[in-house]
C-alpha positions in Angstrom: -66.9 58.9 16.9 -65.1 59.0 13.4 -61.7 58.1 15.6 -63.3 55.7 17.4 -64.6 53.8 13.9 -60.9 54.7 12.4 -59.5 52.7 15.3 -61.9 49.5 15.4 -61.3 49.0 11.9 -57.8 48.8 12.3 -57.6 47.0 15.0 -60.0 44.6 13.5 -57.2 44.6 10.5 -54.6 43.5 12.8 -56.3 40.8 14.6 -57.7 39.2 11.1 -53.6 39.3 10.1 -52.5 38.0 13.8 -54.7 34.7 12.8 -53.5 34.7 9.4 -50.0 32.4 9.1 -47.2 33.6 7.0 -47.3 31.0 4.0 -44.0 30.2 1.7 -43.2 27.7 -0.7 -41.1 25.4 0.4 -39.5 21.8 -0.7 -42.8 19.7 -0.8 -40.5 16.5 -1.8 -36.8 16.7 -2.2 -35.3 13.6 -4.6 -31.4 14.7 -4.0 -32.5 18.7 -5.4 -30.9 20.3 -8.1 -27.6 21.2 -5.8 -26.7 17.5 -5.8 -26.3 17.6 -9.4 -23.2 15.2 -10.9 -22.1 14.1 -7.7 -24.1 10.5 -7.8 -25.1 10.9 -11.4 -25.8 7.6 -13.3 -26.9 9.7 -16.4 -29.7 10.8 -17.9 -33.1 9.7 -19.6 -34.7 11.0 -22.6 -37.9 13.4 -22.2 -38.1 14.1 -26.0 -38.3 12.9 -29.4 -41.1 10.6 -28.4 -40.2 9.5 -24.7 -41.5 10.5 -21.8 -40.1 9.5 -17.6 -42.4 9.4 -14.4 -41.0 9.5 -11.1 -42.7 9.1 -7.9 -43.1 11.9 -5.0 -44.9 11.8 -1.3 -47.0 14.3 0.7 -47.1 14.0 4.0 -50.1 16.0 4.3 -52.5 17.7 2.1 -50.5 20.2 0.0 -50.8 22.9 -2.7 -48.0 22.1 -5.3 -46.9 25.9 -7.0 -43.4 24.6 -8.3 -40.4 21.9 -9.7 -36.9 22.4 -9.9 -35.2 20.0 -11.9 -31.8 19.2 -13.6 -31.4 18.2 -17.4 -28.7 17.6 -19.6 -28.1 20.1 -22.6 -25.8 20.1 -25.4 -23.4 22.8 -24.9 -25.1 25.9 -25.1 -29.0 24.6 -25.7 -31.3 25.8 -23.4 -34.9 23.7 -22.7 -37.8 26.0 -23.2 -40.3 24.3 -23.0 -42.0 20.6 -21.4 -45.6 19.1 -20.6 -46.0 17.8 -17.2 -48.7 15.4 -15.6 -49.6 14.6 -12.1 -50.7 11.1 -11.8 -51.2 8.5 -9.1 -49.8 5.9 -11.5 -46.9 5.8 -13.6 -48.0 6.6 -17.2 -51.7 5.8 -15.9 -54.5 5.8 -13.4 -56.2 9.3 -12.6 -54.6 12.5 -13.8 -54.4 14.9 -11.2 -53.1 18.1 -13.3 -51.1 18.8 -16.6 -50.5 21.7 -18.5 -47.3 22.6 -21.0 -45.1 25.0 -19.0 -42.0 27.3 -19.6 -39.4 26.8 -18.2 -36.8 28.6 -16.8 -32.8 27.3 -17.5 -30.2 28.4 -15.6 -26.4 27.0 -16.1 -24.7 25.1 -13.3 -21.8 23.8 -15.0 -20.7 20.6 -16.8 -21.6 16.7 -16.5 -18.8 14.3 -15.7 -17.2 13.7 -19.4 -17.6 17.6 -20.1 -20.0 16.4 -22.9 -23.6 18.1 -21.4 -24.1 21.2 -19.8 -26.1 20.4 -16.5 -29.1 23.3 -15.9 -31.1 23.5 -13.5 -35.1 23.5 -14.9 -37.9 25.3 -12.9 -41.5 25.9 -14.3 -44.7 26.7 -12.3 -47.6 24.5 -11.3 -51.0 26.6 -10.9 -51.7 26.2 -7.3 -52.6 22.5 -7.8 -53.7 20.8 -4.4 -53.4 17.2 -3.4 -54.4 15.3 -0.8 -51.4 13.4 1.3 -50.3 10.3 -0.5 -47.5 9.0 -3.5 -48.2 10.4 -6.6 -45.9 11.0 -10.0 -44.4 13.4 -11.8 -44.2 13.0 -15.4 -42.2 14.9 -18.0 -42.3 14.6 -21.8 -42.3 16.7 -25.0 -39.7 18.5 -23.7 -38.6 21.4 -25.8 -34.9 23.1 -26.4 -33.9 26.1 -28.3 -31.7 24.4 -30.6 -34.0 21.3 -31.1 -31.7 18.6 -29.5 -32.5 15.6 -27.2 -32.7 16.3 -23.7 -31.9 14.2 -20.7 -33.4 14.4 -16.9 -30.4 13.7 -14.9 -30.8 10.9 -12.6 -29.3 11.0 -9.2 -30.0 8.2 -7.0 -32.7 9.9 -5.0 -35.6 7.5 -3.7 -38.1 8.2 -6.0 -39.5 5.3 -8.0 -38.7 5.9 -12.0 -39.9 4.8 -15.1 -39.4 5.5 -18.4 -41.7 4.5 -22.0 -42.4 5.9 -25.1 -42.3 5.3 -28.9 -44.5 2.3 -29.0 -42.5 0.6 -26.2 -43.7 -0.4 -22.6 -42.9 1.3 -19.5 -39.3 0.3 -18.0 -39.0 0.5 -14.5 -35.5 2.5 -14.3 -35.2 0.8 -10.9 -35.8 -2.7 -11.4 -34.1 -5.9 -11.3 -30.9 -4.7 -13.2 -30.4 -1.8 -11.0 -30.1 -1.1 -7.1 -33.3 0.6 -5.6 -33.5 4.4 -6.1 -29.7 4.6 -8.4 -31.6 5.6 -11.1 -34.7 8.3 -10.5 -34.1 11.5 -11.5 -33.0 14.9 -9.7 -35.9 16.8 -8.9 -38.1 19.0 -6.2 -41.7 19.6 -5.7 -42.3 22.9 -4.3 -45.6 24.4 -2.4 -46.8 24.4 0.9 -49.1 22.2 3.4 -52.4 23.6 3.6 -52.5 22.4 7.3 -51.6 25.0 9.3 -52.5 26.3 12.8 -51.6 29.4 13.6 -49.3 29.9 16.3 -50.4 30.6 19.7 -48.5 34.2 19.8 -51.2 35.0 16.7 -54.1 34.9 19.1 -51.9 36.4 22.1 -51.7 39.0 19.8 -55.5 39.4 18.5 -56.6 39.3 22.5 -54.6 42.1 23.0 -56.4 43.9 20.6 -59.3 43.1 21.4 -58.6 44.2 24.8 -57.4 47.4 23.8 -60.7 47.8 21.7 -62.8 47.0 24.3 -61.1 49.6 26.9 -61.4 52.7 24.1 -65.5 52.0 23.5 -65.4 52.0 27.8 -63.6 55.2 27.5 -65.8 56.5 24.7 -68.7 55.8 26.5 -70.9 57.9 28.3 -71.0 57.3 32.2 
Protein backbone atom coordinates (compact mmCIF):
# COMPACT_ATOMS: atom_id res chain seq x y z
CA UNK A 1 0.00 0.00 0.00
CA UNK A 2 3.05 2.37 0.89
CA UNK A 3 4.19 1.69 -3.06
CA UNK A 4 1.05 2.25 -4.21
CA UNK A 5 0.79 5.93 -2.22
CA UNK A 6 4.67 6.40 -3.36
CA UNK A 7 3.49 6.03 -6.94
CA UNK A 8 0.09 8.24 -6.94
CA UNK A 9 1.99 10.94 -5.52
CA UNK A 10 4.36 10.99 -8.15
CA UNK A 11 2.40 10.51 -10.80
CA UNK A 12 0.14 13.25 -9.50
CA UNK A 13 3.69 15.39 -9.60
CA UNK A 14 4.07 14.77 -13.17
CA UNK A 15 0.68 15.46 -14.35
CA UNK A 16 0.50 19.00 -12.19
CA UNK A 17 4.13 19.72 -14.23
CA UNK A 18 2.62 18.24 -17.69
CA UNK A 19 -0.13 21.28 -17.37
CA UNK A 20 2.35 23.64 -16.11
CA UNK A 21 4.00 25.68 -19.38
CA UNK A 22 7.72 26.24 -19.40
CA UNK A 23 7.82 30.21 -18.84
CA UNK A 24 11.06 32.50 -20.07
CA UNK A 25 11.59 35.96 -20.47
CA UNK A 26 11.61 37.05 -23.54
CA UNK A 27 11.60 40.58 -25.64
CA UNK A 28 8.17 42.08 -24.44
CA UNK A 29 8.92 45.13 -26.95
CA UNK A 30 12.01 45.47 -29.09
CA UNK A 31 12.76 49.45 -30.10
CA UNK A 32 15.97 48.40 -32.52
CA UNK A 33 17.66 46.24 -29.09
CA UNK A 34 20.79 46.98 -27.79
CA UNK A 35 22.66 44.90 -30.83
CA UNK A 36 21.61 47.71 -33.19
CA UNK A 37 23.71 50.03 -31.35
CA UNK A 38 25.59 53.01 -33.73
CA UNK A 39 24.40 51.73 -36.72
CA UNK A 40 21.30 54.38 -37.16
CA UNK A 41 22.37 56.43 -34.15
CA UNK A 42 21.19 60.13 -34.19
CA UNK A 43 22.81 60.60 -30.72
CA UNK A 44 21.89 60.60 -27.43
CA UNK A 45 19.64 62.40 -24.79
CA UNK A 46 20.46 63.39 -21.31
CA UNK A 47 19.00 61.21 -18.30
CA UNK A 48 20.93 63.22 -15.59
CA UNK A 49 21.82 66.36 -14.13
CA UNK A 50 18.17 67.31 -14.01
CA UNK A 51 16.53 65.68 -17.27
CA UNK A 52 14.71 62.94 -17.60
CA UNK A 53 13.31 60.91 -21.43
CA UNK A 54 10.10 58.78 -21.79
CA UNK A 55 9.60 56.57 -24.58
CA UNK A 56 6.71 54.64 -25.54
CA UNK A 57 6.34 50.65 -25.58
CA UNK A 58 3.14 48.14 -26.60
CA UNK A 59 1.88 44.89 -25.19
CA UNK A 60 0.12 42.86 -27.21
CA UNK A 61 -1.40 41.08 -24.44
CA UNK A 62 -1.37 41.16 -20.77
CA UNK A 63 2.24 40.80 -19.68
CA UNK A 64 4.56 40.58 -16.61
CA UNK A 65 7.52 43.00 -17.33
CA UNK A 66 10.87 41.38 -15.22
CA UNK A 67 13.58 43.41 -17.38
CA UNK A 68 15.25 46.43 -19.83
CA UNK A 69 18.16 46.35 -21.75
CA UNK A 70 19.30 49.55 -22.90
CA UNK A 71 22.21 51.40 -24.52
CA UNK A 72 23.83 54.71 -23.01
CA UNK A 73 26.61 56.83 -23.86
CA UNK A 74 29.64 56.92 -21.33
CA UNK A 75 32.62 58.95 -21.18
CA UNK A 76 35.46 56.67 -21.78
CA UNK A 77 35.75 54.45 -19.07
CA UNK A 78 32.52 55.60 -16.76
CA UNK A 79 30.22 53.05 -15.96
CA UNK A 80 26.26 54.06 -15.02
CA UNK A 81 25.39 52.55 -11.74
CA UNK A 82 22.60 53.55 -11.09
CA UNK A 83 18.88 55.09 -12.66
CA UNK A 84 15.01 55.56 -11.45
CA UNK A 85 12.61 54.25 -13.73
CA UNK A 86 8.71 54.80 -14.09
CA UNK A 87 5.97 53.07 -15.92
CA UNK A 88 3.39 55.39 -17.06
CA UNK A 89 0.53 55.49 -19.52
CA UNK A 90 1.57 59.11 -20.32
CA UNK A 91 4.65 60.70 -21.10
CA UNK A 92 5.79 62.49 -17.89
CA UNK A 93 2.09 61.99 -16.57
CA UNK A 94 -1.19 60.24 -16.21
CA UNK A 95 -1.26 57.01 -13.84
CA UNK A 96 2.04 55.58 -12.62
CA UNK A 97 2.12 51.99 -13.17
CA UNK A 98 5.58 51.16 -11.26
CA UNK A 99 8.88 52.89 -10.31
CA UNK A 100 11.61 52.01 -8.21
CA UNK A 101 15.63 53.19 -8.39
CA UNK A 102 17.46 50.14 -9.87
CA UNK A 103 21.09 49.00 -10.43
CA UNK A 104 22.17 48.48 -13.22
CA UNK A 105 24.34 46.39 -14.91
CA UNK A 106 27.03 48.04 -17.67
CA UNK A 107 28.56 46.00 -20.00
CA UNK A 108 31.07 47.55 -22.84
CA UNK A 109 30.14 47.16 -26.54
CA UNK A 110 32.54 49.40 -28.13
CA UNK A 111 32.68 53.02 -29.27
CA UNK A 112 30.08 55.70 -30.79
CA UNK A 113 30.73 57.05 -34.22
CA UNK A 114 33.41 60.03 -33.39
CA UNK A 115 35.26 57.62 -30.87
CA UNK A 116 34.16 60.21 -28.28
CA UNK A 117 31.53 57.82 -25.87
CA UNK A 118 31.82 54.40 -25.02
CA UNK A 119 28.45 52.77 -26.04
CA UNK A 120 27.26 50.11 -23.01
CA UNK A 121 24.71 48.24 -22.96
CA UNK A 122 22.34 48.94 -19.50
CA UNK A 123 20.17 46.18 -17.99
CA UNK A 124 18.33 46.50 -14.51
CA UNK A 125 15.39 44.42 -13.18
CA UNK A 126 11.73 45.30 -12.89
CA UNK A 127 9.91 43.27 -9.94
CA UNK A 128 7.54 41.09 -11.72
CA UNK A 129 5.39 44.23 -12.60
CA UNK A 130 2.18 43.15 -14.67
CA UNK A 131 0.23 45.18 -17.20
CA UNK A 132 -2.55 44.81 -18.97
CA UNK A 133 -2.22 44.94 -23.08
CA UNK A 134 -1.93 48.44 -24.28
CA UNK A 135 0.93 51.58 -24.98
CA UNK A 136 2.55 52.59 -22.04
CA UNK A 137 6.10 54.46 -21.26
CA UNK A 138 9.24 53.99 -20.04
CA UNK A 139 10.86 56.73 -18.34
CA UNK A 140 14.44 57.08 -17.22
CA UNK A 141 15.98 59.87 -15.09
CA UNK A 142 18.54 60.42 -12.23
CA UNK A 143 20.69 58.42 -13.83
CA UNK A 144 23.82 57.64 -11.95
CA UNK A 145 27.66 56.94 -13.18
CA UNK A 146 30.69 56.05 -11.33
CA UNK A 147 32.66 58.95 -12.19
CA UNK A 148 29.71 61.43 -11.90
CA UNK A 149 29.44 62.54 -15.71
CA UNK A 150 26.43 63.17 -17.91
CA UNK A 151 24.91 60.23 -19.46
CA UNK A 152 23.14 59.87 -22.78
CA UNK A 153 20.30 57.19 -23.84
CA UNK A 154 21.33 56.40 -27.34
CA UNK A 155 18.69 56.94 -29.79
CA UNK A 156 18.29 54.73 -32.67
CA UNK A 157 15.34 55.29 -34.83
CA UNK A 158 13.25 52.54 -33.41
CA UNK A 159 9.35 53.33 -33.37
CA UNK A 160 8.84 54.32 -30.08
CA UNK A 161 7.37 57.67 -29.38
CA UNK A 162 10.05 59.96 -27.32
CA UNK A 163 10.08 62.80 -25.27
CA UNK A 164 12.39 64.52 -23.34
CA UNK A 165 11.93 67.53 -20.19
CA UNK A 166 13.44 68.54 -17.27
CA UNK A 167 15.03 71.51 -15.50
CA UNK A 168 12.00 73.67 -15.40
CA UNK A 169 11.41 73.20 -19.19
CA UNK A 170 8.37 71.55 -20.93
CA UNK A 171 8.33 68.22 -22.40
CA UNK A 172 9.83 68.13 -26.10
CA UNK A 173 8.54 65.67 -28.29
CA UNK A 174 12.04 64.10 -29.74
CA UNK A 175 9.86 63.15 -32.66
CA UNK A 176 7.95 66.09 -33.73
CA UNK A 177 7.76 68.46 -36.44
CA UNK A 178 11.59 68.92 -36.85
CA UNK A 179 12.31 65.34 -37.10
CA UNK A 180 11.08 62.25 -39.21
CA UNK A 181 8.70 59.86 -37.09
CA UNK A 182 10.56 57.32 -34.83
CA UNK A 183 14.57 58.91 -35.94
CA UNK A 184 14.91 59.85 -32.65
CA UNK A 185 13.49 57.34 -29.65
CA UNK A 186 15.98 55.63 -27.92
CA UNK A 187 17.55 51.97 -28.08
CA UNK A 188 15.85 49.90 -25.72
CA UNK A 189 13.93 46.42 -24.75
CA UNK A 190 11.27 45.44 -22.45
CA UNK A 191 11.69 42.00 -21.23
CA UNK A 192 9.06 39.43 -19.46
CA UNK A 193 6.62 37.23 -20.53
CA UNK A 194 2.72 37.08 -21.57
CA UNK A 195 0.71 35.80 -18.81
CA UNK A 196 -1.64 34.20 -21.56
CA UNK A 197 -0.65 30.92 -22.01
CA UNK A 198 -2.36 27.62 -22.79
CA UNK A 199 -0.64 24.85 -22.32
CA UNK A 200 0.08 22.71 -25.18
CA UNK A 201 -1.99 19.88 -26.10
CA UNK A 202 1.04 17.20 -25.66
CA UNK A 203 0.85 18.61 -21.74
CA UNK A 204 -2.54 16.92 -21.23
CA UNK A 205 -1.57 13.94 -23.75
CA UNK A 206 0.89 13.52 -21.29
CA UNK A 207 -1.24 13.95 -17.84
CA UNK A 208 -3.94 11.28 -19.54
CA UNK A 209 -1.37 8.99 -19.68
CA UNK A 210 -0.76 9.14 -16.26
CA UNK A 211 -3.72 9.06 -15.25
CA UNK A 212 -4.28 6.09 -17.11
CA UNK A 213 -1.41 4.41 -15.79
CA UNK A 214 -2.75 5.28 -12.20
CA UNK A 215 -5.86 4.13 -12.75
CA UNK A 216 -4.60 0.46 -14.11
CA UNK A 217 -2.10 0.01 -10.82
CA UNK A 218 -5.23 0.78 -8.14
CA UNK A 219 -7.13 -2.09 -10.65
CA UNK A 220 -4.14 -4.17 -10.16
CA UNK A 221 -3.93 -3.39 -6.46
CA UNK A 222 -7.27 -4.20 -5.92
CA UNK A 223 -8.83 -7.06 -4.49
CA UNK A 224 -10.96 -9.20 -7.04
Amino acid sequence: MKRMGLAVLFLCLVGALAVVPAMADSTLYDNTGPTSYGLNSNGGFTINFGWEVADSFTLDSNSTLTGVNLVAWLNPGDTMTNVDWLITDTAFGGNTEGSGTASVTDTYTGSQAFEYYDLDQESFALPGLSLAAGTYYLQLQNAVTGYGNPLYWDASNGSSDAAQAGNGSDPYDLNGANSNPGSNSETFQILGSPDSVTPEPSSFLLLGSGLLGLAGLIKRKLPA
